[in-house]
Residue, then its C-alpha position, 0 to 999 in steps of 0.5 A: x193287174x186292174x186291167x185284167x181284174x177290171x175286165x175279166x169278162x171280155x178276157x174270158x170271152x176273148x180267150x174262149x172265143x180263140x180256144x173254140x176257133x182254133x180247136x174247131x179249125x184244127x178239127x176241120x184241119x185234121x180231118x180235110x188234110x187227111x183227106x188230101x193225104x190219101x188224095x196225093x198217094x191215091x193210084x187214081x189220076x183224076x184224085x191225085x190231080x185234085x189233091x196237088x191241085x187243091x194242096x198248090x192253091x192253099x199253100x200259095x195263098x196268103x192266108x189274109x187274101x183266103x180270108x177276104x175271099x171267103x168271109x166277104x167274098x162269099x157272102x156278096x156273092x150270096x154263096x154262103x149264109x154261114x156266120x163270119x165265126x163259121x167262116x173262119x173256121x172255114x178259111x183257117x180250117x182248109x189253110x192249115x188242111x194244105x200243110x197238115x196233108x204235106x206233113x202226113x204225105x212225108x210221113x207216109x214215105x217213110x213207111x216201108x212199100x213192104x207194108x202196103x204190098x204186104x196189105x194188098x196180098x192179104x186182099x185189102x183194098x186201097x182204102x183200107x190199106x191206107x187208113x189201117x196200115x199206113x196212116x197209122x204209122x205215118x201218124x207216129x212219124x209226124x207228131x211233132x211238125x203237125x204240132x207245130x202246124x197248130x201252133x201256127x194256127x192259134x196264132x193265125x187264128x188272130x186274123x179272125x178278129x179283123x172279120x168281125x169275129x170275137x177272139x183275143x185280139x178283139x179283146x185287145x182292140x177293145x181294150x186300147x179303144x176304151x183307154x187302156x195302155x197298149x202296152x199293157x193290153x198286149x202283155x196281157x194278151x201275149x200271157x194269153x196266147x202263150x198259155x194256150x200255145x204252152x198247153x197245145x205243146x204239152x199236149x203233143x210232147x205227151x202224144x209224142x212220148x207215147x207213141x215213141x217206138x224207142x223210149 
């Protein structure tokens, strides 16, 4: 317990650190898989191709590679003066976008083509089909593997602090650093991670729940 008490302050800033990179990259997640979404169901080629395109690349690279690539990469490059924090939040953010936008496309086919024919009689463009009709209802369908994504996502988030990025894992390297048993340090930022994953959880059995159509 003399761990915790003795160093509250780098708990604190780790644990904080980990909560505004995992909500941030989430943010970015939500918002760019959505996008890819529309992208692969678009009746436009040109968007479809760059849907699958951009869906194949981040699926199929290792998100370590991605984060070598854009946190030191980019910056040799002189292609990016961003700071490593808002790096990782790039690199985390359009990883996990790849799944979010797969999870949302499964989604999608489960609504009826009735309701998007339907849409189009009425004279409502393909945008506003998709974002008014059928994303709404693809939404529902997909609560619970979406939260499984972020899960996954608070703990990928661990591979910031390789990249001079302040986080939980951080706190644990400082800590083993200064003398502190590792055993001890990892069961503390274990409890940490787990309390944060618990909530994110919480959070969507709730959403989960209310949008049930059968409760």
């Amino acid at each position: 317990m003399h761990v915790l008490l003795d160093n509250t302050d780098l708990f604190l800033r780790g644990f904080v650190g980990t909560v505004t990179l995992t909500g941030l990259s989430a943010l970015l997640a939500l918002t760019v898989g959505t996008l890819l979404a529309v992208c692969r169901v678009s009746p436009v080629p040109p968007l479809r191709a760059l849907g699958t395109a951009a869906v194949t690349v981040l699926c199929n690279t290792p998100l370590t590679l991605l984060f070598f690539a854009v946190t030191l990469g980019l910056p040799m490059l002189g292609l990016s003066r961003l700071s490593y924090f808002c790096l990782a939040v790039l690199t985390l953010g359009c990883y996990t976008s790849a799944f979010v936008c797969e999870a949302l496309r499964s989604g999608v086919n489960t609504v009826e083509t009735g309701q998007a024919e339907a849409a189009r009689s009425l004279g409502m463009s393909f945008p506003q089909t998709v974002f008014l009709i059928v994303l709404p209802q693809a939404g529902r369908a997909v609560v619970p593997p979406v939260g499984s994504l972020l899960i996954t996502l608070t703990k990928n988030s661990a591979l910031a602090g390789g990249f001079s990025v302040y986080e939980l894992f951080s706190t644990e390297k400082t800590l083993v650093e200064n003398g502190y048993a590792i055993l001890t340090v990892f069961a503390w930022i274990s409890a940490a991670y787990l309390l944060l994953i618990s909530c994110i959880s919480g959070v969507f059995r709730l959403l989960e729940h209310r949008l049930s159509v059968v409760r």
